[in-house]
Structure formats: structure tokens, C-alpha cells
C-alpha positions, 0 to 999 in steps of 0.5 A: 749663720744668719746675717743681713742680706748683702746689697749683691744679693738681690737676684740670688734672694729672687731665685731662692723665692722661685725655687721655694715657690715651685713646691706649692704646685705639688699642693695643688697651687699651680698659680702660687708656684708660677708667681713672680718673686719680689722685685730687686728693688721692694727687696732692697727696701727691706734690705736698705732698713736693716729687715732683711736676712739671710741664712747662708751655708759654709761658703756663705752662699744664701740658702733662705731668707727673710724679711720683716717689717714693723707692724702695730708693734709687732715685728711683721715676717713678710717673707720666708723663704728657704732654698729646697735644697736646704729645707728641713734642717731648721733653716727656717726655724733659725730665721724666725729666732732671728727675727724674733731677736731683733725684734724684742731687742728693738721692743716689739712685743710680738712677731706677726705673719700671714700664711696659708692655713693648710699648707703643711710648712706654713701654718702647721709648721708655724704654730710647731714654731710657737706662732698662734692662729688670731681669731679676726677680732684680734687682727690689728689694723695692719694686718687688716690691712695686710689681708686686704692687700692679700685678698686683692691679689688672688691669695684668698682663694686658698684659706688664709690666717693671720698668726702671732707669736708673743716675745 
């Protein structure tokens, strides 16, 4: 089940970013594993907006989460993240139809996100979830500035692409 990530669960989202961040130090990322996850308050700004959710188990308890933002018209996915524990069982998957829900419900033509090009669960995975790779001259505005903003915190040193999936 999906539903809105809850004002008291904050910390619980923070932990979820922890443990899905460790596995990129198996990739060869160490500095991506050791990274800080978002602070209570930008994630209770998401939350605050109606654009953030969670995928919870059968106690209701939190297993991923995402978080999105409108961006030139397009929903962007700024974060997802899936407990380990609860990876590969379409957890992920079910967060992206969620937003993607949300987000032609609210007449956003499109969800947008940016991710590493060669790790296995995010690109790969992201085109096998209907997303494509834009070519530069297709970045809008926003996601230039969105890749600027990644650029400037260390994140391009591994390669990156902006992706799209039309609704």
C-alpha cells in the first residue's frame, strides 16, 4: 500500500535513505553510501506539499519512499528509496505508478528524474519502468538546473542522465 508519508515519520524515511544508500558502496561508490540523508525538515517540506509517500508493509510500518516535485510540467521523482529488506518485490515500482497517478490526476504531462547512468537499479531499472534517457538539448530548464545543482555537489563524478517517462 501506498499513502502519504505521516508528520512522525520523518526519522523513519531518514533511516530508510541510510540503509538503501549503503548498497552503493558494493558499486564502487563509497562517498554515495556514506551520504548524509535528507534533512527532517526539506522532507517535511515534500510532506507538508502533498509530494511525499510512502510504501508501507502489513503493520503499516515504512518500507520506501518518495518524493517529488513539479518540475516545467512534469512531475519531477527527486528521491526513491526502498528499504533493502523490501527490495525486488515491486516496491519501487509501485511508488513510480503512485506518482505517476498523482501526477497525470493533477495534469502533469510527464514524470522526470535524474539518476546514475550505470548503476543496475537506477537507470536500467528505470527505463525497464518505461522511463527514457533525454538527450541534453531535450533537458528543460529545470532539469538543467536540477543537474547544475547535482554537478556542484560531487554527484557527477559518476555518470549521470536526466530521464523521462510521458503519461
Amino acid at each position: 500500500m501506498i499513502r502519504p508519508l505521516a508528520p512522525d515519520e520523518l526519522a523513519t524515511a531518514q533511516g530508510i535513505e541510510r540503509a538503501a544508500g549503503r548498497v552503493f558502496a558494493d558499486v564502487g561508490m563509497p562517498e554515495i553510501a556514506a551520504d548524509d540523508p535528507l534533512p527532517a525538515a526539506e522532507l517535511d517540506r515534500y510532506r507538508r506539499a502533498g509530494l511525499a509517500w510512502v510504501a508501507v508493509d502489513g503493520d503499516d510500518g515504512p518500507v520506501g519512499y518518495l518524493l517529488a516535485e513539479p518540475v516545467d510540467g512534469a512531475l519531477h521523482v527527486e528521491q526513491v528509496s526502498v528499504h533493502p529488506r523490501a527490495a525486488r518485490r515491486g516496491v519501487g515500482r509501485a511508488l513510480l505508478e503512485h506518482a505517476a497517478t498523482h501526477a497525470a490526476a493533477a495534469g502533469r504531462t510527464a514524470l522526470t528524474l535524474t539518476t546514475f547512468a550505470d548503476v543496475p537499479w537506477n537507470a536500467p531499472y528505470y527505463r525497464r519502468c518505461g522511463f527514457r534517457v533525454l538527450e541534453e538539448r531535450e533537458w528543460t530548464p529545470g532539469l538543467r538546473a536540477i543537474r547544475e545543482r547535482e554537478a556542484a555537489h560531487g554527484l557527477d563524478r559518476w555518470p549521470r542522465v536526466c530521464m523521462r517517462r510521458d503519461l
